[in-house]
C-alpha positions as CSV (number, residue, x, y, z in Angstrom):
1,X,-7.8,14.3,-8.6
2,X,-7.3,18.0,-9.6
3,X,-3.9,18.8,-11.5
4,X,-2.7,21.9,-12.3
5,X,-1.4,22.9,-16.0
6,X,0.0,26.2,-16.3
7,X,0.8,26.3,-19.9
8,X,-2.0,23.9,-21.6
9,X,-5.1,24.5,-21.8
10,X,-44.6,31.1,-7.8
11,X,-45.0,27.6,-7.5
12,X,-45.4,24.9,-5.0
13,X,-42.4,22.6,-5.0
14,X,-42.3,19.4,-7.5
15,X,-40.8,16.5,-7.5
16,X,-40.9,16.5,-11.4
17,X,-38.1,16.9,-13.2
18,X,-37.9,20.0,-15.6
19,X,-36.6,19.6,-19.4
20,X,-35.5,23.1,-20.7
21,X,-35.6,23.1,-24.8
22,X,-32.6,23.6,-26.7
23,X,-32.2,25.8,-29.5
24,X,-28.9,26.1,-31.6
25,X,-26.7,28.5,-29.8
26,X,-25.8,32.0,-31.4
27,X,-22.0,32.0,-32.8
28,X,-19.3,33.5,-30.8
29,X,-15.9,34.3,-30.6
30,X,-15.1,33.4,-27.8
31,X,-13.4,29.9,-28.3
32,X,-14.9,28.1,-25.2
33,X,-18.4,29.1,-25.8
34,X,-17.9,28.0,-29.4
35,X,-16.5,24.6,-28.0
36,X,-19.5,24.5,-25.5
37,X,-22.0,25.1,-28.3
38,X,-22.2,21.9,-30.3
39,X,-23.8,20.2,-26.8
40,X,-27.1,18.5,-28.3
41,X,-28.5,17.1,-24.9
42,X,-30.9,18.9,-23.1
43,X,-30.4,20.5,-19.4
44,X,-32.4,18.7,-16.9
45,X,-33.1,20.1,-13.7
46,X,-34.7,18.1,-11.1
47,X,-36.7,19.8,-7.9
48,X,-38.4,23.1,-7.2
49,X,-36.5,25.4,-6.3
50,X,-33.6,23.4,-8.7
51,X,-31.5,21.5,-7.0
52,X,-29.8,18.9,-9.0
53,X,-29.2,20.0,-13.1
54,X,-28.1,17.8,-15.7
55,X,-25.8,20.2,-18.2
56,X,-24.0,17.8,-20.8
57,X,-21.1,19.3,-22.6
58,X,-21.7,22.7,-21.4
59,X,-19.6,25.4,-20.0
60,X,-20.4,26.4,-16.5
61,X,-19.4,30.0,-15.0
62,X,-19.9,31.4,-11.7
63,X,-19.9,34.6,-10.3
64,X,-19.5,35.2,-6.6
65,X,-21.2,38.0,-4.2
66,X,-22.4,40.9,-6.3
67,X,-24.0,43.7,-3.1
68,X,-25.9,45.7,-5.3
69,X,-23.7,46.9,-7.4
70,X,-25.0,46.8,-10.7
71,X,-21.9,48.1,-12.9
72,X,-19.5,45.7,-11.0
73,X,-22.2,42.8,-12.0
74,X,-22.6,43.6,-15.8
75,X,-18.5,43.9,-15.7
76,X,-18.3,40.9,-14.4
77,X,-20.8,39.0,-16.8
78,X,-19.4,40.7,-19.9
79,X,-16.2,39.1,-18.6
80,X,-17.0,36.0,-18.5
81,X,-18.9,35.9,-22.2
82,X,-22.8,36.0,-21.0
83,X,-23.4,39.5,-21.6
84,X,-23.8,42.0,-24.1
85,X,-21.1,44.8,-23.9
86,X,-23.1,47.2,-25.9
87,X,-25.7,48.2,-22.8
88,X,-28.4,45.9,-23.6
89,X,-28.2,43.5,-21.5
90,X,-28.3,40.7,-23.9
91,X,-27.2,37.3,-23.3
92,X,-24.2,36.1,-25.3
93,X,-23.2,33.0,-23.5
94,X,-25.4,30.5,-26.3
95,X,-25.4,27.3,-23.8
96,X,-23.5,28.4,-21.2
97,X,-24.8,28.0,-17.6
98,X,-24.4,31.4,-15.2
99,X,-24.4,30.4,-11.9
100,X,-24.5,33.2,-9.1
101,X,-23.8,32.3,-5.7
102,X,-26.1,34.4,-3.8
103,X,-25.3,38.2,-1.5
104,X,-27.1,39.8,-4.3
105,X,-29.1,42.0,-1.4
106,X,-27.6,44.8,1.2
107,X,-24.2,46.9,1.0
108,X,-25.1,48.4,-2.9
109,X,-28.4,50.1,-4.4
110,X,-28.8,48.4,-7.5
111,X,-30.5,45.0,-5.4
112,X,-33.4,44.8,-7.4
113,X,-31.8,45.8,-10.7
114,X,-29.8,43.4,-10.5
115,X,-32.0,40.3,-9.7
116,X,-33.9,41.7,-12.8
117,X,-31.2,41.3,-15.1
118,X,-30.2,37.5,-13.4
119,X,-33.9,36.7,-14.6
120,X,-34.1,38.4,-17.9
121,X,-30.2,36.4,-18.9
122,X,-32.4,33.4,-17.4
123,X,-35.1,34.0,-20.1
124,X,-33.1,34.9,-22.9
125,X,-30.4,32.0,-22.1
126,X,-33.3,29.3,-22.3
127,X,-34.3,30.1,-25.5
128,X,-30.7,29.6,-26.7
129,X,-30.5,26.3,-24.5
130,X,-28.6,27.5,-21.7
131,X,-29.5,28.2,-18.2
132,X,-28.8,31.0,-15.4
133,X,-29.3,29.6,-11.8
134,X,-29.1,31.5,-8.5
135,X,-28.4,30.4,-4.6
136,X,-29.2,32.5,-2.1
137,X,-26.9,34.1,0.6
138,X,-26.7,34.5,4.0
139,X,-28.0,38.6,2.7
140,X,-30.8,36.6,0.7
141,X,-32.3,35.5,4.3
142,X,-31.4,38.2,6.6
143,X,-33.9,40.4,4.4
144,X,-36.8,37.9,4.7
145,X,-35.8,38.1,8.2
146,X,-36.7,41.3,8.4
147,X,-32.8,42.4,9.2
148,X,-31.6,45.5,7.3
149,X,-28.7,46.5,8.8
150,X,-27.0,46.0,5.8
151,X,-29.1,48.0,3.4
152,X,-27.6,50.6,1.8
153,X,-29.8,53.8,1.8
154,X,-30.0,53.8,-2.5
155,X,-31.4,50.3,-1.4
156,X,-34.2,51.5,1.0
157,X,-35.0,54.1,-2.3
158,X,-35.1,51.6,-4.8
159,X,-37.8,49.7,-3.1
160,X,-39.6,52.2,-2.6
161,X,-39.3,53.4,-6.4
162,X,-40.1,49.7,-7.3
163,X,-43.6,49.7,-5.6
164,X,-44.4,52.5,-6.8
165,X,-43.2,51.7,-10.7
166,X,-45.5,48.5,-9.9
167,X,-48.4,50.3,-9.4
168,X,-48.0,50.4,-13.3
169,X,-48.5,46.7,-13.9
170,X,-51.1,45.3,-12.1
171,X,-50.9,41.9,-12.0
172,X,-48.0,41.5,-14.3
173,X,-45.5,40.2,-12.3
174,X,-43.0,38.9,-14.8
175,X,-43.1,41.9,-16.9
176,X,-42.6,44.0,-14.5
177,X,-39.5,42.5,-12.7
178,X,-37.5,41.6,-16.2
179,X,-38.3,44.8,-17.0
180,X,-36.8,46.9,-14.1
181,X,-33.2,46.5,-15.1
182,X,-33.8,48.8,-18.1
183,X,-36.0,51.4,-15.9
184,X,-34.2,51.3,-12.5
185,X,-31.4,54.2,-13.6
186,X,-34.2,56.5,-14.6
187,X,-35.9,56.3,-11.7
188,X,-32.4,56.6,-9.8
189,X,-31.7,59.7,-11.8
190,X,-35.1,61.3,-11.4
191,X,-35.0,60.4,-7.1
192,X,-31.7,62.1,-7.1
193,X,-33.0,65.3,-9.2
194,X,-35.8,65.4,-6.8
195,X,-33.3,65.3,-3.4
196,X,-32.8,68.7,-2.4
197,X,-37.1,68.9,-2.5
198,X,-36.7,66.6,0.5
199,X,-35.2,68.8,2.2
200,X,-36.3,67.9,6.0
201,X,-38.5,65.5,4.8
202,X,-35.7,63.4,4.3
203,X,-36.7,60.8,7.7
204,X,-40.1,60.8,5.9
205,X,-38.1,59.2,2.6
206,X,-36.4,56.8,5.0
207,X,-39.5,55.1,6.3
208,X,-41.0,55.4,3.5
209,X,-38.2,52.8,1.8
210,X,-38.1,50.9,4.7
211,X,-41.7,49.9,5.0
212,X,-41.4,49.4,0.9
213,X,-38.8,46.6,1.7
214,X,-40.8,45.2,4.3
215,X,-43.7,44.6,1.9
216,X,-40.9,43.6,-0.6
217,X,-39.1,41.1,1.5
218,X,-41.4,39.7,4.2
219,X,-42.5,35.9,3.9
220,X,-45.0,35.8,1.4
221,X,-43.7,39.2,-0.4
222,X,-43.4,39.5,-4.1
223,X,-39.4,39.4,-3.7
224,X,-39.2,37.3,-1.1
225,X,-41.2,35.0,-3.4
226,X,-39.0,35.7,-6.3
227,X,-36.1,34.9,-4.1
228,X,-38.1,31.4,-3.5
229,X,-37.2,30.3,-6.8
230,X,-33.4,29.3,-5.7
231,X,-32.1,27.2,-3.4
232,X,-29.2,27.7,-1.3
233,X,-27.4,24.7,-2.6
234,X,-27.3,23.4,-6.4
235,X,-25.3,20.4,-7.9
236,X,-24.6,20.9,-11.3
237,X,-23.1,18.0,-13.5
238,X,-20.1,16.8,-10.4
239,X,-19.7,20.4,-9.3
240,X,-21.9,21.8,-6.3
241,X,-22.7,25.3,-5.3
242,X,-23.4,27.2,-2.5
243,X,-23.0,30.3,-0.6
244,X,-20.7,29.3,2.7
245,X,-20.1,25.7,2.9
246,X,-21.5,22.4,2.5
247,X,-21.3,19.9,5.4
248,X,-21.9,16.0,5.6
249,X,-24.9,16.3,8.1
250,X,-26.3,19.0,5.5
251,X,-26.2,16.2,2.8
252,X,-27.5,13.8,5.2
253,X,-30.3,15.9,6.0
254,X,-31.5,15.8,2.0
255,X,-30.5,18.8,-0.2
256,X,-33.7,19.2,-1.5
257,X,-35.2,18.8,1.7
258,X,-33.6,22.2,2.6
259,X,-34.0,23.8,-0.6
260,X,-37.8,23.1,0.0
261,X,-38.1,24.4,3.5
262,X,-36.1,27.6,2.5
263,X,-38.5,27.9,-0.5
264,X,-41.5,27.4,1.7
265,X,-40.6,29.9,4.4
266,X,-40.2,32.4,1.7
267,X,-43.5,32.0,0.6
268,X,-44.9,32.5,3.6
269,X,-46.2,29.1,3.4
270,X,-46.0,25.4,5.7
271,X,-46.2,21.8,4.5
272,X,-48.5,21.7,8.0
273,X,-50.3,24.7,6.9
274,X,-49.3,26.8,10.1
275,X,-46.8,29.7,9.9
276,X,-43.8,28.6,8.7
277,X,-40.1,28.1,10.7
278,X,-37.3,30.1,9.6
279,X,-35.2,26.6,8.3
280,X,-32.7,26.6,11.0
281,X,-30.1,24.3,9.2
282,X,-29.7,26.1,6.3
283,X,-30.1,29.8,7.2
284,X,-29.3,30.8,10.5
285,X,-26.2,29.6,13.0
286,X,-22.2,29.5,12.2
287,X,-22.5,26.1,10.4
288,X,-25.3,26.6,8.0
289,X,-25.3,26.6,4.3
290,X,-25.5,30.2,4.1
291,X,-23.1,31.0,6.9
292,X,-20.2,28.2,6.8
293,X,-16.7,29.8,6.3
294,X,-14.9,26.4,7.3
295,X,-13.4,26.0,4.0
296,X,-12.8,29.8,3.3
297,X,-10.4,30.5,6.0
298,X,-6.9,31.5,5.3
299,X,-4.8,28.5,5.2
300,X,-1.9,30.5,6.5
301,X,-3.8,30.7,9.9
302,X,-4.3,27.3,10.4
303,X,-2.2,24.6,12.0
304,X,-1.4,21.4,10.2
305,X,-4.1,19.3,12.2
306,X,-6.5,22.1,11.4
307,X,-5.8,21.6,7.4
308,X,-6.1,17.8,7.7
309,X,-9.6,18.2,9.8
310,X,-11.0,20.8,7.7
311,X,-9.8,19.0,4.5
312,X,-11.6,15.3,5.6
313,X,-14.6,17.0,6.2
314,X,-14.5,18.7,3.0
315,X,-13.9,15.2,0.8
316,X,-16.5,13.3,3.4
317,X,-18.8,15.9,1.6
318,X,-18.3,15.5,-1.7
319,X,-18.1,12.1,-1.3
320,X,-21.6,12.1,0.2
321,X,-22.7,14.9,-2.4
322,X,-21.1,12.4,-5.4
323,X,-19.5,15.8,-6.3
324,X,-15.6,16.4,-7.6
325,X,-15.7,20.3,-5.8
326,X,-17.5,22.9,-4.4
327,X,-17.7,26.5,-5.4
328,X,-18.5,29.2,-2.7
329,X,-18.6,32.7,-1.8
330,X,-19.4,34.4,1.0
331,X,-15.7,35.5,2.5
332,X,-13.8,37.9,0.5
333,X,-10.7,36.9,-1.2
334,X,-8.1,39.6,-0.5
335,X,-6.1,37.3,-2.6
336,X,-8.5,36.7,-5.8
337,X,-10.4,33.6,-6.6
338,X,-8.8,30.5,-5.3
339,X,-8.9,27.4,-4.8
340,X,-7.7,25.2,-1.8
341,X,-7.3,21.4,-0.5
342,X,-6.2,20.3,-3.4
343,X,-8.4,22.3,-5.3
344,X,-11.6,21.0,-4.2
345,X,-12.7,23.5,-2.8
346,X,-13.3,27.0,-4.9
347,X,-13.7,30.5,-3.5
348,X,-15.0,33.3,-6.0
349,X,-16.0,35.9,-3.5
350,X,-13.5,38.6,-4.7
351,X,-15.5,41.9,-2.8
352,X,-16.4,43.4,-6.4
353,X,-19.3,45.4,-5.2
354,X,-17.5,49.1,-4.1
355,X,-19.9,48.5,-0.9
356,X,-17.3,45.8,0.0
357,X,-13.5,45.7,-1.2
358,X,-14.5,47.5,-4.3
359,X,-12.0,44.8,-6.4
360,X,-11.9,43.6,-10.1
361,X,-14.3,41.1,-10.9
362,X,-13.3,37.5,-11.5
363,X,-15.3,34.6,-12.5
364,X,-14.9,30.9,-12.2
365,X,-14.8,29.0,-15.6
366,X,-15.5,25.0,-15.9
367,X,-15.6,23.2,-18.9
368,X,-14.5,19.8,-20.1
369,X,-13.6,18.8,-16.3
370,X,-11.4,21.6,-16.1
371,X,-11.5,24.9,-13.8
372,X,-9.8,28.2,-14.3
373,X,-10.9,31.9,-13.1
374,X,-10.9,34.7,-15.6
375,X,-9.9,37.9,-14.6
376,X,-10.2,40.2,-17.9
377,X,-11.8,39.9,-21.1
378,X,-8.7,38.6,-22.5
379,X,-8.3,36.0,-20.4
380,X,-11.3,34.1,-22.6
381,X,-8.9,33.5,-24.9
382,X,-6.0,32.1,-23.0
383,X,-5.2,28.2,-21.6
384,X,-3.1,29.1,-18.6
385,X,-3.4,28.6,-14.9
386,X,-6.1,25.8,-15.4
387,X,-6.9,23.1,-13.3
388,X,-7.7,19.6,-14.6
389,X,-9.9,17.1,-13.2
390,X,-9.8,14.3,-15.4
């Protein structure tokens, strides 16, 4: 049971289990990533996309909805210790393990950019024997959808400038994509020198991006494959994660089961070899993974039965999910990062992207079973407001 202490403190899925190799963590001065750094086990991750991860002794952060907005993203990792401050995009967090919770896509124009830099920390944090994983959003599968009515127009430019900065690459995936992060302002800057040449033409510019994020996005497409790589649910140690909201007939339908049939449908691909179903369960209707806001409403709204219904579906769930809490996004907090129901139940979508509520970043910590959200540099260094459950 949580307590609270205020002044202490692209392939084909596998069934195989993935190892990732440890190296000895970089020094830091951050005091919790030094603590986290001595871990000597390896991570284990076990499906494709990952679904279940083994971290011993680490520390865990999480970042909530990011909508394309790449400054409010690298704020937001420098504040919680994983990135470089210097413009480099380096990744400082030794054996940490990043976690984003999907709505990376629509309302920003940094999209692309900014799954770049997720899979370049990814790279760089492996070699240092950490770890950054992803879930997708309810944004995530809208675009594979083909539904863009959330696109900002910078996003409809960026894929457009992406294809073409492809062209450059050939068949080099991987290069390309960790290396857009580092290219994607120039191209920005050199679109918006270029505007007033437009002119009229300007419609022409519009279709152009769109049909660039069709190719981009569409089953089968080189980002919707990339996006194929994550889940849209992830247990880590006796934490899960998720966009909306777990529910027990989700766990009793098999988490990796729906991780799969995501990933498949992504692809373009079916276990039956015919055109793949848009995975109903996990991606489309008011109680699916990536839409569920049962636990995120505001307590203040709800009746006392309410609270005790929503609260014993919530604890059926992690009972099922052998989990101690979940950590969503999805609905922003007005309010900040909170947590609810005793504190089983975390919600870190704060609306940080200025194509939302335009708020300060804040990131959920958890390390040595206990939980806290950081709200500034300086809170790394402080013990308060943290919740313990040993």
């Amino acid at each position: 049971m949580a307590s609270l202490c205020m002044n202490s403190l692209p392939l084909p899925p596998s069934s195989h289990s993935k190892k990732l190799a440890l190296t000895e963590a970089s020094s830091s001065s951050n005091g919790s990533i030094a603590a986290a750094a001595t871990a000597s086990k390896p991570i284990v991750v076990s499906g494709n996309p990952p679904t279940f991860v083994s971290a011993p002794g680490r520390r865990i952060v999480a970042v909530g909805d990011l909508h394309g907005d790449l400054d409010q993203a690298r704020c937001a990792l420098d504040m919680a210790g994983v990135l470089s401050s210097d413009g480099l995009d380096l990744w400082t967090g030794g054996e940490s393990v990043l976690i984003q919770l999907g709505d990376v896509l629509d309302r920003g124009e940094d999209e692309l950019a900014i799954l770049s830099l997720l899979r370049s920390l990814d790279m760089q944090a492996k070699a240092e024997g950490g770890a950054v994983f992803q879930v997708n959003g309810n944004h995530e599968t809208m675009n594979v959808e083909g539904d863009f009515r959330y696109v900002d127009s910078g996003g409809f430019d960026e894929c457009s400038d992406f294809l073409e900065y492809l062209n450059d690459y050939e068949n080099d995936w991987e290069e390309a994509f960790v290396g857009w992060v580092g290219m994607s302002e120039r191209w920005k800057e050199d679109r918006r020198l270029s505007r007033n040449y437009w002119g009229p033409l300007n419609l022409v510019k519009r279709q152009k991006g769109m049909i660039a994020r069709s190719v981009l996005f569409r089953p089968g497409g080189p980002m919707a494959c990339e996006l194929a790589r994550h889940g849209v649910v992830l247990k880590v140690n006796d934490w899960v994660f998720c966009h909306g909201g777990l529910l027990p007939h989700h766990v009793a339908y098999g988490l990796e089961r729906m991780n799969n049939e995501v990933s498949l449908w992504m692809k373009g691909l079916s276990e039956c070899g015919n055109n793949p179903k848009i995975p109903f369960i996990a991606t489309r209707g008011y109680d699916s993974v990536v839409w569920n806001r049962l636990y995120s409403r505001d307590i203040s709204d709800l009746e006392d039965y309410q609270i005790s219904q929503i609260n014993a579906v919530l604890q059926d769930t992690l009972r099922a999910v052998g989990a101690k809490a979940m950590v969503v996004g999805h609905t922003p907090q007005f309010v900040g990062a909170n947590c609810e129901y005793n504190c089983s139940i975390w919600r870190i979508d704060v609306g940080m992207s200025s194509g939302v509520l335009n708020s300060r970043p804040e990131v959920l910590e958890i390390t040595d079973n206990k939980a806290r959200v950081i709200s500034s540099k300086r809170d790394t260094f402080t013990e308060f407001h943290v919740v313990d459950y040993t």
